[in-house]
PDB file with one MODEL, atoms N, CA, C and O in Angstrom:
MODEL        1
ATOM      1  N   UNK A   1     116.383  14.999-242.757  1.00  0.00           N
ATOM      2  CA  UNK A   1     117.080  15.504-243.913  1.00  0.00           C
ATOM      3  C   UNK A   1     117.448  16.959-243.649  1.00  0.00           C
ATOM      4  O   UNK A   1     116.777  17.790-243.036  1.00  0.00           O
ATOM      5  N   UNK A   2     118.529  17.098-244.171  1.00  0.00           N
ATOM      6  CA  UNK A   2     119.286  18.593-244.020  1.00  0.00           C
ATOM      7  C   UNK A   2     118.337  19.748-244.756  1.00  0.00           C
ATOM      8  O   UNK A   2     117.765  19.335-245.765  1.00  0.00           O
ATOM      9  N   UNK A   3     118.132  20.896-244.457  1.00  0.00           N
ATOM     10  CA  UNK A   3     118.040  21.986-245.274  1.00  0.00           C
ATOM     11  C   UNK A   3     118.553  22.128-246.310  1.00  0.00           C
ATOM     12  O   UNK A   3     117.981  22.636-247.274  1.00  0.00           O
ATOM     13  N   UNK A   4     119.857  21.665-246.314  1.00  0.00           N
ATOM     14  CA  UNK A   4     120.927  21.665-247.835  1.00  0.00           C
ATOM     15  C   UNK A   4     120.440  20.796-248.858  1.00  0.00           C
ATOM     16  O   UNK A   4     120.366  20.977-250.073  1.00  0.00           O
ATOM     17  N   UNK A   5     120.140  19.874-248.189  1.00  0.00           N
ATOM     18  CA  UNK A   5     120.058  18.573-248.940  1.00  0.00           C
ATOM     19  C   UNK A   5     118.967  18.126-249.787  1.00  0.00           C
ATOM     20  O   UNK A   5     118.773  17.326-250.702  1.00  0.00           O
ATOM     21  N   UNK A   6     118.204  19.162-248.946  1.00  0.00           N
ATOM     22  CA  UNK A   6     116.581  18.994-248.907  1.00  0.00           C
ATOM     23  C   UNK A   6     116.613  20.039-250.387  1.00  0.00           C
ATOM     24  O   UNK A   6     116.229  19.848-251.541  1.00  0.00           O
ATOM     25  N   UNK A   7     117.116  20.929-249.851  1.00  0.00           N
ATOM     26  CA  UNK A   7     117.248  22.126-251.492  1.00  0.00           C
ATOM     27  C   UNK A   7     117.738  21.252-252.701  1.00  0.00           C
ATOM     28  O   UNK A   7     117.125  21.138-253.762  1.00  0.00           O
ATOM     29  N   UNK A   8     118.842  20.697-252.411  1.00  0.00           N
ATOM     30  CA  UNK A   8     119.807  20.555-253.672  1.00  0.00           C
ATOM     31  C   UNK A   8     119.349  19.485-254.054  1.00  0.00           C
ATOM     32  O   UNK A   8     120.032  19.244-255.050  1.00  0.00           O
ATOM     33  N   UNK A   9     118.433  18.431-253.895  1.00  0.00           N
ATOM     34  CA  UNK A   9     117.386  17.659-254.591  1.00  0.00           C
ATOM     35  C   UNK A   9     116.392  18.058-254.993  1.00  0.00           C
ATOM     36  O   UNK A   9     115.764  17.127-255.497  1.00  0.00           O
ATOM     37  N   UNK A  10     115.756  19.189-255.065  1.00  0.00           N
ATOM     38  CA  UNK A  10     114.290  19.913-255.426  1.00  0.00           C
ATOM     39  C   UNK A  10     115.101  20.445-256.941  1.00  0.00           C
ATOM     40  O   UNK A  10     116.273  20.796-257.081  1.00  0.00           O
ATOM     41  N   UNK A  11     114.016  20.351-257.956  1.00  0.00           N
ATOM     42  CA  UNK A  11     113.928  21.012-259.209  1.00  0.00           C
ATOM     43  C   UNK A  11     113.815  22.341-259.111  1.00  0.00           C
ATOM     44  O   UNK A  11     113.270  22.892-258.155  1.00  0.00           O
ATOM     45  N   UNK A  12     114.319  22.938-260.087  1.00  0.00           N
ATOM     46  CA  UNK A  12     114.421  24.861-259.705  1.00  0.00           C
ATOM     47  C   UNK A  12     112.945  25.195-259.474  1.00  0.00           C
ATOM     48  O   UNK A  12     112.772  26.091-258.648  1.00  0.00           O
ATOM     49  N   UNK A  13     112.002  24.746-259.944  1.00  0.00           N
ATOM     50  CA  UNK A  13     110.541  25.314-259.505  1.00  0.00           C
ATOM     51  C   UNK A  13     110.384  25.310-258.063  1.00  0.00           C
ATOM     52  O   UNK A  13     110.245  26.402-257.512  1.00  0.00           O
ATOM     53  N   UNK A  14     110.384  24.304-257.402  1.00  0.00           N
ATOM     54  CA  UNK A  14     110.153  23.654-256.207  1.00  0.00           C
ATOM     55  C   UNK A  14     111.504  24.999-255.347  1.00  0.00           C
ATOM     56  O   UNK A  14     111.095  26.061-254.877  1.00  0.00           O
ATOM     57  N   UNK A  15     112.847  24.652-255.331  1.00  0.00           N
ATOM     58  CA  UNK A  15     113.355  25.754-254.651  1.00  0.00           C
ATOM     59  C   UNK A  15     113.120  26.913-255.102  1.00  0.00           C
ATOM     60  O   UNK A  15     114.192  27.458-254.837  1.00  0.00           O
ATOM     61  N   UNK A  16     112.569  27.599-255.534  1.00  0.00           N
ATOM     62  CA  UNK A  16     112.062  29.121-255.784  1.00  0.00           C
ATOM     63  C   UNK A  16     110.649  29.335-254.822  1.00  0.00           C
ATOM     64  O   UNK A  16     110.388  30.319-254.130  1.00  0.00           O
ATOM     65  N   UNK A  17     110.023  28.390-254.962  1.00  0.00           N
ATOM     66  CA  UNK A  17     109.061  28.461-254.140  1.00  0.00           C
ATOM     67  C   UNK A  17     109.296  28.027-252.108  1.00  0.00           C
ATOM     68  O   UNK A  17     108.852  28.597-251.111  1.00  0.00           O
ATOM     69  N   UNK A  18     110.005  27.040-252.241  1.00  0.00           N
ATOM     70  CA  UNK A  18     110.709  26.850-250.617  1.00  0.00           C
ATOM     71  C   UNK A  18     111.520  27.953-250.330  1.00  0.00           C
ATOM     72  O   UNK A  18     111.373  28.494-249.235  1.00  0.00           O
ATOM     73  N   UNK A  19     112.727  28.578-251.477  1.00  0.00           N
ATOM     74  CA  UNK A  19     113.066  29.899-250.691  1.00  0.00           C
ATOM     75  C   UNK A  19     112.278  30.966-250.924  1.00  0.00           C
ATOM     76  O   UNK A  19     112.785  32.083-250.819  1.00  0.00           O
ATOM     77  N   UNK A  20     110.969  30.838-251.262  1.00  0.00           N
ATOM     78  CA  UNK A  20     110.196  32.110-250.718  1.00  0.00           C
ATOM     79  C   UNK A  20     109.494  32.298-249.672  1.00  0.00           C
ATOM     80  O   UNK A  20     109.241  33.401-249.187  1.00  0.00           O
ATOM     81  N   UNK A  21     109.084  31.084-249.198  1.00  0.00           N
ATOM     82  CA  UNK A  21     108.495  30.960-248.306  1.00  0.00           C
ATOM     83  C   UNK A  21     109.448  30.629-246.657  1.00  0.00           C
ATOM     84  O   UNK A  21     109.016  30.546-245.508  1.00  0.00           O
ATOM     85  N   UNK A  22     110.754  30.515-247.164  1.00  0.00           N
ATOM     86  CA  UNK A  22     111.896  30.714-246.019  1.00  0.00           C
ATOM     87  C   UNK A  22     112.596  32.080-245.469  1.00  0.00           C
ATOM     88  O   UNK A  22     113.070  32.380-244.373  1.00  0.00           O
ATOM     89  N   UNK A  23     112.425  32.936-246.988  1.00  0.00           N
ATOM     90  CA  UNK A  23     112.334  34.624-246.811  1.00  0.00           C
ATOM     91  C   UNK A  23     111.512  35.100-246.463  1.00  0.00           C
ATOM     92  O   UNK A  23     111.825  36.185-245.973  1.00  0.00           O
ATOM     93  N   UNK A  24     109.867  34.774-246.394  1.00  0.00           N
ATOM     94  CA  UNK A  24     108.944  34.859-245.854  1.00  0.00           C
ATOM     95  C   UNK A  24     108.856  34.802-244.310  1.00  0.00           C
ATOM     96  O   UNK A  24     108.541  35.626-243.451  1.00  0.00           O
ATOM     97  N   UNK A  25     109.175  33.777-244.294  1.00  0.00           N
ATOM     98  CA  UNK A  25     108.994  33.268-242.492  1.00  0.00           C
ATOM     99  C   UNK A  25     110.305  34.429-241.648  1.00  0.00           C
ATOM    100  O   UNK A  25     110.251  35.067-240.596  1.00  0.00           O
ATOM    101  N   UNK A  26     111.544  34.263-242.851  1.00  0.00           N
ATOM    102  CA  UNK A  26     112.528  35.237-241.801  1.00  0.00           C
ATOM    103  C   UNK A  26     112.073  36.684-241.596  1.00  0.00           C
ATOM    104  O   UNK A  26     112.326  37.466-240.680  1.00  0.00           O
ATOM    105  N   UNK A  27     111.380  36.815-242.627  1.00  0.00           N
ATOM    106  CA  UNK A  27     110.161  38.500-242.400  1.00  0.00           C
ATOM    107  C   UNK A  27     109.832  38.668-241.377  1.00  0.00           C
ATOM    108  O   UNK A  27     110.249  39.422-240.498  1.00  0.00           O
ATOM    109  N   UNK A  28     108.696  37.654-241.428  1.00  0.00           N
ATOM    110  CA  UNK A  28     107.627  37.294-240.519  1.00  0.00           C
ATOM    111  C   UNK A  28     108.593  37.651-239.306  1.00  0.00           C
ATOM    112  O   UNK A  28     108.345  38.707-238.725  1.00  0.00           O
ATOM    113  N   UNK A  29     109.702  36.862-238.844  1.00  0.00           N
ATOM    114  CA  UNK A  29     110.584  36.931-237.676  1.00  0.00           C
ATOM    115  C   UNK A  29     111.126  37.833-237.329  1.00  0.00           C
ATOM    116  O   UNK A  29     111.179  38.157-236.142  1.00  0.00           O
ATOM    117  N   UNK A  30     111.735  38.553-238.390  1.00  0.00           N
ATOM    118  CA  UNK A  30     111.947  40.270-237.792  1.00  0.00           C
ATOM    119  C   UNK A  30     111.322  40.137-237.471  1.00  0.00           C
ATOM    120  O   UNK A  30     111.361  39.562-236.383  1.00  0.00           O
ATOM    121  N   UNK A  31     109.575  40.650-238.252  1.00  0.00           N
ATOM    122  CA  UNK A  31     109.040  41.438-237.863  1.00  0.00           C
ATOM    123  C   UNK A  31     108.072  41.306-236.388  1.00  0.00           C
ATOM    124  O   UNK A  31     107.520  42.294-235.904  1.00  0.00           O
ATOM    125  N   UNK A  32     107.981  40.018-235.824  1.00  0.00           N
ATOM    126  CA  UNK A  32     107.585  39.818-234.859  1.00  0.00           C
ATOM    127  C   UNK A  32     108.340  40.332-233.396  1.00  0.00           C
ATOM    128  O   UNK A  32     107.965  40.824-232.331  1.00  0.00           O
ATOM    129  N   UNK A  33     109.868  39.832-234.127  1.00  0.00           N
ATOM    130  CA  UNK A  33     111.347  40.097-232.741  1.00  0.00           C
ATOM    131  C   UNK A  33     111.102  41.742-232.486  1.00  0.00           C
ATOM    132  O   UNK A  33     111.196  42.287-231.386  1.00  0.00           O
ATOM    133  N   UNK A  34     110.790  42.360-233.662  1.00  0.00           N
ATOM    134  CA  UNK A  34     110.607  43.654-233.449  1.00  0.00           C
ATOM    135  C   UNK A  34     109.408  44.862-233.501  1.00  0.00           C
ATOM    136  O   UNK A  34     109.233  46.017-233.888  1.00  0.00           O
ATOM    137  N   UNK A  35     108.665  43.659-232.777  1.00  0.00           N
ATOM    138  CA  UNK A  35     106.923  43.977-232.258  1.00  0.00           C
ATOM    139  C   UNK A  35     105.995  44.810-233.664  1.00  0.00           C
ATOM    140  O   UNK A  35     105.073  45.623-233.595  1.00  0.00           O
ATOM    141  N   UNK A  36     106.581  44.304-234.697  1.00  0.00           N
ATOM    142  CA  UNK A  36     105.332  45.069-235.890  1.00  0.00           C
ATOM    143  C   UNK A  36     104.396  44.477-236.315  1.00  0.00           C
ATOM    144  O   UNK A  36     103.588  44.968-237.103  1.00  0.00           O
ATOM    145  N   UNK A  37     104.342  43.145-235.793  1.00  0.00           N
ATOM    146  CA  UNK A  37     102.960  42.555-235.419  1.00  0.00           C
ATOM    147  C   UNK A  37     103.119  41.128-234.270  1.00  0.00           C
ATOM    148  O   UNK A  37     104.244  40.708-233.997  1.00  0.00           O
ATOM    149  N   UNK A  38     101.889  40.498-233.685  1.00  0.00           N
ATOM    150  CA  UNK A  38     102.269  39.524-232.731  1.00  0.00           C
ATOM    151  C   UNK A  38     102.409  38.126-232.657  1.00  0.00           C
ATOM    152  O   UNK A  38     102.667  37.437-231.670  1.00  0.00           O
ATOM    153  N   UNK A  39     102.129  37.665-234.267  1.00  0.00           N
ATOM    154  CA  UNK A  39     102.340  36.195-234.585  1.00  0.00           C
ATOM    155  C   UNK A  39     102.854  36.212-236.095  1.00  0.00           C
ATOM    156  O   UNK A  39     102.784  37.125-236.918  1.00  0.00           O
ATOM    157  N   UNK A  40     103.502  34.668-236.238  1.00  0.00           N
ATOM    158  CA  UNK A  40     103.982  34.751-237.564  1.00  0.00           C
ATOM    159  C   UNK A  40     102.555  34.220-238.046  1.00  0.00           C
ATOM    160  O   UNK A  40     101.586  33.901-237.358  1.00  0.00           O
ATOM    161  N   UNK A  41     102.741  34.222-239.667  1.00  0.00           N
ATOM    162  CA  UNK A  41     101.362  34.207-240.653  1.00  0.00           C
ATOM    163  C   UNK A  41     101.446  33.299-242.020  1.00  0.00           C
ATOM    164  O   UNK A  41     101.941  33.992-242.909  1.00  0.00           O
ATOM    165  N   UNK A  42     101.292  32.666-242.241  1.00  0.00           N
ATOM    166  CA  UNK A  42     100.946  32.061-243.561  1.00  0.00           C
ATOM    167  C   UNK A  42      99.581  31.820-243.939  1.00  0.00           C
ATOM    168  O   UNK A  42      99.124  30.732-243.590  1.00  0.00           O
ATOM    169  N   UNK A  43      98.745  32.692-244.653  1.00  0.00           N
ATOM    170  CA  UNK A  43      97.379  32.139-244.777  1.00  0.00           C
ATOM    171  C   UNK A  43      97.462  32.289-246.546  1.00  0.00           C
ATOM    172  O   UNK A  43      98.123  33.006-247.297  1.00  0.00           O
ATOM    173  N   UNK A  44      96.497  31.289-246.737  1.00  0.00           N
ATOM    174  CA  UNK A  44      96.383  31.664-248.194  1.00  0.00           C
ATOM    175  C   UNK A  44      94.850  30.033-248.129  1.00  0.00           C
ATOM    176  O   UNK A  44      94.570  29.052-247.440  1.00  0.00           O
ATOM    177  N   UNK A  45      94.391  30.713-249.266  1.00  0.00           N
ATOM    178  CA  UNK A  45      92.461  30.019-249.815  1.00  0.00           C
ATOM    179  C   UNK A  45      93.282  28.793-250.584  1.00  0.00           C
ATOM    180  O   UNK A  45      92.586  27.810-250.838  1.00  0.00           O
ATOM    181  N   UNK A  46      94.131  28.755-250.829  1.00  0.00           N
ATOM    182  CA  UNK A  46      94.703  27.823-251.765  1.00  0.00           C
ATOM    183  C   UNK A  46      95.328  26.545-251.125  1.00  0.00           C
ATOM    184  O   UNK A  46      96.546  26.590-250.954  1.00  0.00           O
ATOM    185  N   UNK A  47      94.711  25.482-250.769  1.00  0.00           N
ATOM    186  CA  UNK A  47      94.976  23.960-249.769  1.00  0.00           C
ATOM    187  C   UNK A  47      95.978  23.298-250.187  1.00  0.00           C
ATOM    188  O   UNK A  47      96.403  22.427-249.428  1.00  0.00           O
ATOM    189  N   UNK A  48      96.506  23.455-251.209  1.00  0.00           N
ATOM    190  CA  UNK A  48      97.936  23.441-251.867  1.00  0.00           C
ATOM    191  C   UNK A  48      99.108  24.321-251.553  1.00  0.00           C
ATOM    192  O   UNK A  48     100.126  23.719-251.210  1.00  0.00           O
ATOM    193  N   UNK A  49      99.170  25.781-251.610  1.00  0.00           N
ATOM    194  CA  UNK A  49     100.087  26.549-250.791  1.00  0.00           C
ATOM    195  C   UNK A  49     100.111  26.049-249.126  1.00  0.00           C
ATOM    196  O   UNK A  49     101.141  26.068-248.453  1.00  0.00           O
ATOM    197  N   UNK A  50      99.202  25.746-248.777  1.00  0.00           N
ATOM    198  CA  UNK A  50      98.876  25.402-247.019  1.00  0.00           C
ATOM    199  C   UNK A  50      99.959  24.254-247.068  1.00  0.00           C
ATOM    200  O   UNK A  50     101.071  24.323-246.544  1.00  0.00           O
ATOM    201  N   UNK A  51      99.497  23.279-247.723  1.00  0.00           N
ATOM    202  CA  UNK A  51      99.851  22.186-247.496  1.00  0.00           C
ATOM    203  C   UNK A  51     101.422  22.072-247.708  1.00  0.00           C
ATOM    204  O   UNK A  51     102.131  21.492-246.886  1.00  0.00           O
ATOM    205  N   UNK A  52     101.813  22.533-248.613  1.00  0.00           N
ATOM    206  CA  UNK A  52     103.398  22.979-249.065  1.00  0.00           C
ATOM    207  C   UNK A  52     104.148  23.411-247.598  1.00  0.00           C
ATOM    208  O   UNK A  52     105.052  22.821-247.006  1.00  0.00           O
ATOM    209  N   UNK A  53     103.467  24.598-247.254  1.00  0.00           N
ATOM    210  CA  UNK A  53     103.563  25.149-246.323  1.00  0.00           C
ATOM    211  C   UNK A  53     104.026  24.259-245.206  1.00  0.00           C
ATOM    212  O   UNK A  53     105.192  24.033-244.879  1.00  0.00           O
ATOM    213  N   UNK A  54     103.011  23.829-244.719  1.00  0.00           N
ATOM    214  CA  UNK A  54     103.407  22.528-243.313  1.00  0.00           C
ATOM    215  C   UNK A  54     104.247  21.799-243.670  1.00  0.00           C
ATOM    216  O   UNK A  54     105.166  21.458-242.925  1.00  0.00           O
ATOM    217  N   UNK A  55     104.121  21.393-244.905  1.00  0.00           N
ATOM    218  CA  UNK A  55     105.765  20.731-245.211  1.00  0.00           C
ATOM    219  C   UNK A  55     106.802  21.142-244.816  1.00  0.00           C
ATOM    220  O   UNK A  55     107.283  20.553-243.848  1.00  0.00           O
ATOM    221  N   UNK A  56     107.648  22.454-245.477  1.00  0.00           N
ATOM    222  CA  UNK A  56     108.132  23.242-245.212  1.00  0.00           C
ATOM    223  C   UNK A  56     108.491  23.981-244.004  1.00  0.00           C
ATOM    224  O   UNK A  56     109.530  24.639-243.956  1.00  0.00           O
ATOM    225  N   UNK A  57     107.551  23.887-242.877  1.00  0.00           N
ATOM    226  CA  UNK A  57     108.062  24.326-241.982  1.00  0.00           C
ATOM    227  C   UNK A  57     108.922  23.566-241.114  1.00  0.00           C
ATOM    228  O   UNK A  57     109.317  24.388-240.287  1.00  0.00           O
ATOM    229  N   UNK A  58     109.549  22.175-240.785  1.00  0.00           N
ATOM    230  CA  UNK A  58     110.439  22.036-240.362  1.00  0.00           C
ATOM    231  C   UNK A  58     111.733  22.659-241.106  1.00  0.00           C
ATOM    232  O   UNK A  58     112.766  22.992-240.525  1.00  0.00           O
ATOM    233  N   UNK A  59     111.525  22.744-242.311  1.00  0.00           N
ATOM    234  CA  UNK A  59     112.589  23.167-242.912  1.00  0.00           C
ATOM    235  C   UNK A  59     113.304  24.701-242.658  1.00  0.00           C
ATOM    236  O   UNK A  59     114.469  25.099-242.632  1.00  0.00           O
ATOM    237  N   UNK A  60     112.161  25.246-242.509  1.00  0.00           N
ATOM    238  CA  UNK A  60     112.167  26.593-242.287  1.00  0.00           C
ATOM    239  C   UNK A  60     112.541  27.182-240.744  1.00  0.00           C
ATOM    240  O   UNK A  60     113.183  28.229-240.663  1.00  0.00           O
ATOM    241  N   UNK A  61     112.096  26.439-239.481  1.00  0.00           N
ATOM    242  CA  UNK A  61     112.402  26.304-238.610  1.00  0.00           C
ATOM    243  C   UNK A  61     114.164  25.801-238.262  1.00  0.00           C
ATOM    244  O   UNK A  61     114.995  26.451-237.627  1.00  0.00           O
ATOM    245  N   UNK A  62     114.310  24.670-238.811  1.00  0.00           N
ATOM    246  CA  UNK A  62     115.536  24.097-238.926  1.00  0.00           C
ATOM    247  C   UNK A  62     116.681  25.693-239.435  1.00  0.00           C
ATOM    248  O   UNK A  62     117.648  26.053-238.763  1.00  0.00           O
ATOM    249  N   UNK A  63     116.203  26.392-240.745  1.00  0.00           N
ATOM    250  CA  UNK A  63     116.981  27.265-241.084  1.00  0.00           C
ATOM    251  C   UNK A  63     117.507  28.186-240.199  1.00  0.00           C
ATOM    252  O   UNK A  63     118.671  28.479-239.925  1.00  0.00           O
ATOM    253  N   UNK A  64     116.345  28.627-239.766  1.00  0.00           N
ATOM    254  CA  UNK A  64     116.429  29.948-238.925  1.00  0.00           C
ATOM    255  C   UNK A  64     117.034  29.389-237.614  1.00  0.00           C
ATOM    256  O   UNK A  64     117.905  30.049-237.047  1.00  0.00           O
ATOM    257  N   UNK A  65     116.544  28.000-237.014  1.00  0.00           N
ATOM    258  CA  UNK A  65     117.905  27.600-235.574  1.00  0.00           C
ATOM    259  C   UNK A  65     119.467  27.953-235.832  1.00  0.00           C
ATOM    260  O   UNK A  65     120.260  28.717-235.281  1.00  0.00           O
ATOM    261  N   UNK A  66     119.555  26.951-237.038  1.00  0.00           N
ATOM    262  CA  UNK A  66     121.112  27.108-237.412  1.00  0.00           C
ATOM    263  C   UNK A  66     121.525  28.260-237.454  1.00  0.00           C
ATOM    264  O   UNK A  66     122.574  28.550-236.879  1.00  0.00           O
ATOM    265  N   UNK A  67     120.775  29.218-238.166  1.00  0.00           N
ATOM    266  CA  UNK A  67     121.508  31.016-238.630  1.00  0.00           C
ATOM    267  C   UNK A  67     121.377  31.417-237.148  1.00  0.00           C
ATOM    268  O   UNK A  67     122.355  32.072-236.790  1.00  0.00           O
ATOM    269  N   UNK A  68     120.298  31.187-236.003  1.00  0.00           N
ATOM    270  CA  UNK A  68     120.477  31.779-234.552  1.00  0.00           C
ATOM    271  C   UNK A  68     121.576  31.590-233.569  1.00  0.00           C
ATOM    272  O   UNK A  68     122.038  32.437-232.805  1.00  0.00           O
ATOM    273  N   UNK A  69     122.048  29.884-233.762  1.00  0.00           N
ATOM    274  CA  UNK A  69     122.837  29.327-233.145  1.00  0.00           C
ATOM    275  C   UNK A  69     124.380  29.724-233.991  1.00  0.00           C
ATOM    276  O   UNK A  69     125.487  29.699-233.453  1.00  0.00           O
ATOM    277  N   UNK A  70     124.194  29.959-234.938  1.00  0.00           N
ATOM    278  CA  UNK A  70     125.644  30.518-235.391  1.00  0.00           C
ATOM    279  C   UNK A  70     126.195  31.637-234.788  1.00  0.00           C
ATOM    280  O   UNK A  70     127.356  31.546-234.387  1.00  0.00           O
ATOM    281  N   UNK A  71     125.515  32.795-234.630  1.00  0.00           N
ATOM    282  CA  UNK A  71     125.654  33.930-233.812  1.00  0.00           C
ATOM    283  C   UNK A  71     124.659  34.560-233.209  1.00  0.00           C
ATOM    284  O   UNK A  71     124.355  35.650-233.695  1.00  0.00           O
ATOM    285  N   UNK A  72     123.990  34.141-232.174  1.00  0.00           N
ATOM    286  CA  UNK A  72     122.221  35.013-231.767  1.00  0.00           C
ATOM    287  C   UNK A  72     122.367  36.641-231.661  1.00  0.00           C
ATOM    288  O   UNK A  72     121.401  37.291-231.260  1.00  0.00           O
ATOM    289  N   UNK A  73     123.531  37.259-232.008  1.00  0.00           N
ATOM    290  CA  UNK A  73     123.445  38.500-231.750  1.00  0.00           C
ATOM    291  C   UNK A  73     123.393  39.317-233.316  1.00  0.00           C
ATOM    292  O   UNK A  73     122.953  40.432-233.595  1.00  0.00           O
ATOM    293  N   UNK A  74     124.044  38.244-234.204  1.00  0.00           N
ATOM    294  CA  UNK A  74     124.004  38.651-235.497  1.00  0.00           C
ATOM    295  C   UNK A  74     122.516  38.580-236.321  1.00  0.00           C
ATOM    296  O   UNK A  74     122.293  37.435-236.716  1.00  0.00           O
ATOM    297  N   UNK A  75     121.652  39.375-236.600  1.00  0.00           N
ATOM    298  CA  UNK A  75     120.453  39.396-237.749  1.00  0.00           C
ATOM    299  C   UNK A  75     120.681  39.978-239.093  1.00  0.00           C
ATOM    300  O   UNK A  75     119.677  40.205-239.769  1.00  0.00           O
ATOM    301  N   UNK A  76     121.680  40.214-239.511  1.00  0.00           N
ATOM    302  CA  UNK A  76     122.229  40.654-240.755  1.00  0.00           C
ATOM    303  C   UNK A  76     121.462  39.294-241.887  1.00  0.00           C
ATOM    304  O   UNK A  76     120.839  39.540-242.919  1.00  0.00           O
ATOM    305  N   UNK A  77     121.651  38.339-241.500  1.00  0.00           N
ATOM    306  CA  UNK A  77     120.878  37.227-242.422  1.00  0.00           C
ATOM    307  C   UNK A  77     119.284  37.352-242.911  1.00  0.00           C
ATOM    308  O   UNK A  77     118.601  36.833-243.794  1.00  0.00           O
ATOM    309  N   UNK A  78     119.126  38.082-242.116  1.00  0.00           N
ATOM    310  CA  UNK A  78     117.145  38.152-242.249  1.00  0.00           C
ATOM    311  C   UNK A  78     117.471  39.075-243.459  1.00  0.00           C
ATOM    312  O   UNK A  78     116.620  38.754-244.289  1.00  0.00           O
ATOM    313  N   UNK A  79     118.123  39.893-243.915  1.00  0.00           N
ATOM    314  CA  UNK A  79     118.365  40.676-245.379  1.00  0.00           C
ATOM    315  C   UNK A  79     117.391  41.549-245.317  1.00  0.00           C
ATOM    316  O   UNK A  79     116.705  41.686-246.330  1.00  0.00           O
ATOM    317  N   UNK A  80     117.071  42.394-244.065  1.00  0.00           N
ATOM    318  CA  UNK A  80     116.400  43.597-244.011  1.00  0.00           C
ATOM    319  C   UNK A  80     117.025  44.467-243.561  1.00  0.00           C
ATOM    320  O   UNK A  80     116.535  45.592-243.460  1.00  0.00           O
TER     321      UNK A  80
ENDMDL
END
């Protein structure tokens, strides 16, 4: 399933929470591409955020290929 697709079937709760955790990860990605720390991170005590989480990460992965493969020289998308 598409990233698009995958959004535009989720209830507004559900995408508020997948695009935070997709602005999250593109953080995380600066901030790794540009050595301010050495792995990406999702931790949280809560086995429900986790679990969301692993869901989510093909999705999140999937995002960030497409925005790389569109232009790898362009990072204007990470919105930092």
């Amino acid at each position: 399933m598409s990233d698009r697709k995958m959004f535009s079937e989720m209830d507004s709760d559900s995408r508020r929470f997948y695009a935070k955790i997709v602005n999250t990860a593109l953080s995380n990605l600066y901030a790794v591409e540009h050595q301010l720390f050495d792995t990406l991170i999702c931790e949280s005590d809560d086995p429900d955020v986790m679990l969301r989480w692993e869901e989510a990460e093909p999705l999140i992965l999937e995002t960030i290929q497409r925005r790389i493969d569109a232009d790898p020289e362009d990072r204007s998308w990470l919105g930092l």
